[in-house]
C-alpha positions in Angstrom: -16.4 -12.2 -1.6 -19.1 -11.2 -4.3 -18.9 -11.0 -7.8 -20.7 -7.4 -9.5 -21.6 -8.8 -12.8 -23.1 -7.1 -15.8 -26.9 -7.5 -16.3 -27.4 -6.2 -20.2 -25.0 -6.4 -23.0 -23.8 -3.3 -23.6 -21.0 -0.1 -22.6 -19.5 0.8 -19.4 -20.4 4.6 -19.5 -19.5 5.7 -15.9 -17.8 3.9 -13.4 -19.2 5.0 -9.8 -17.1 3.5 -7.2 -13.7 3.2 -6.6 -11.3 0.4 -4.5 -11.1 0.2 -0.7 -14.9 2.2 -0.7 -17.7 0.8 1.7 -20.7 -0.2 -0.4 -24.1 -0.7 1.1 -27.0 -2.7 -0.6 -28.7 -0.5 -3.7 -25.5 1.5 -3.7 -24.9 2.5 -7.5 -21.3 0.8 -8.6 -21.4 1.1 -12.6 -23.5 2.8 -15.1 -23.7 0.6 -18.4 -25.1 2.0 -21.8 -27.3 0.1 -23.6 -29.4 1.3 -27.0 -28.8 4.7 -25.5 -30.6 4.2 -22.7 -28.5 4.1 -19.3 -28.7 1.2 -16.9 -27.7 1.5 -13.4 -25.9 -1.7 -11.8 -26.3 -1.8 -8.0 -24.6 -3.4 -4.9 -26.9 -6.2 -4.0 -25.2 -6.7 -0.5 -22.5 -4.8 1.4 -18.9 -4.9 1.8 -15.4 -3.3 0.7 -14.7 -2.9 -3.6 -11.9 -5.0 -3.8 -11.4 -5.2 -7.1 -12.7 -2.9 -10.7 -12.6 -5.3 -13.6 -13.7 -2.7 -16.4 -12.9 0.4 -17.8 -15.3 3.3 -19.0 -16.1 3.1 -22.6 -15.3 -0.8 -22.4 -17.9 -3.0 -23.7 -19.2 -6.1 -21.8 -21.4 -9.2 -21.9 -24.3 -9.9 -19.6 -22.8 -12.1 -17.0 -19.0 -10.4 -17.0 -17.7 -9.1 -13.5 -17.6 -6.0 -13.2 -16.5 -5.3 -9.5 -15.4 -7.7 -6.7 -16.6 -6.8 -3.2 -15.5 -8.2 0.0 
């Protein structure tokens, strides 16, 4: 299992994958907001989203999950 996490402080603006969907390496999962600038946070291996741990508009901190993969 592997842990999505959050790589900026900032807003979940769009939420890109959604449970039971294959992922491959580089595959987008969440978009995060950030100074108004939008970050992308990419798969960095493959496997099945097991598990969304945040919400669109939801604010997180650098280092929360995001999405569990397995």
């Amino acid at each position: 299992m592997a842990d999505v996490e959050a790589h900026i402080t900032g807003t979940v603006w769009k939420i890109e994958c959604e449970i039971g969907q294959e992922i491959s390496e580089g595959d987008t999962l969440v978009i995060l907001e950030s100074m108004k600038m939008e970050m992308p946070v990419e798969a960095e291996d493959e496997g099945t989203v097991k598990e969304i741990r945040c919400q669109e508009g939801q604010s997180v901190s650098e280092g929360d999950t995001l999405v569990v993969l397995e």
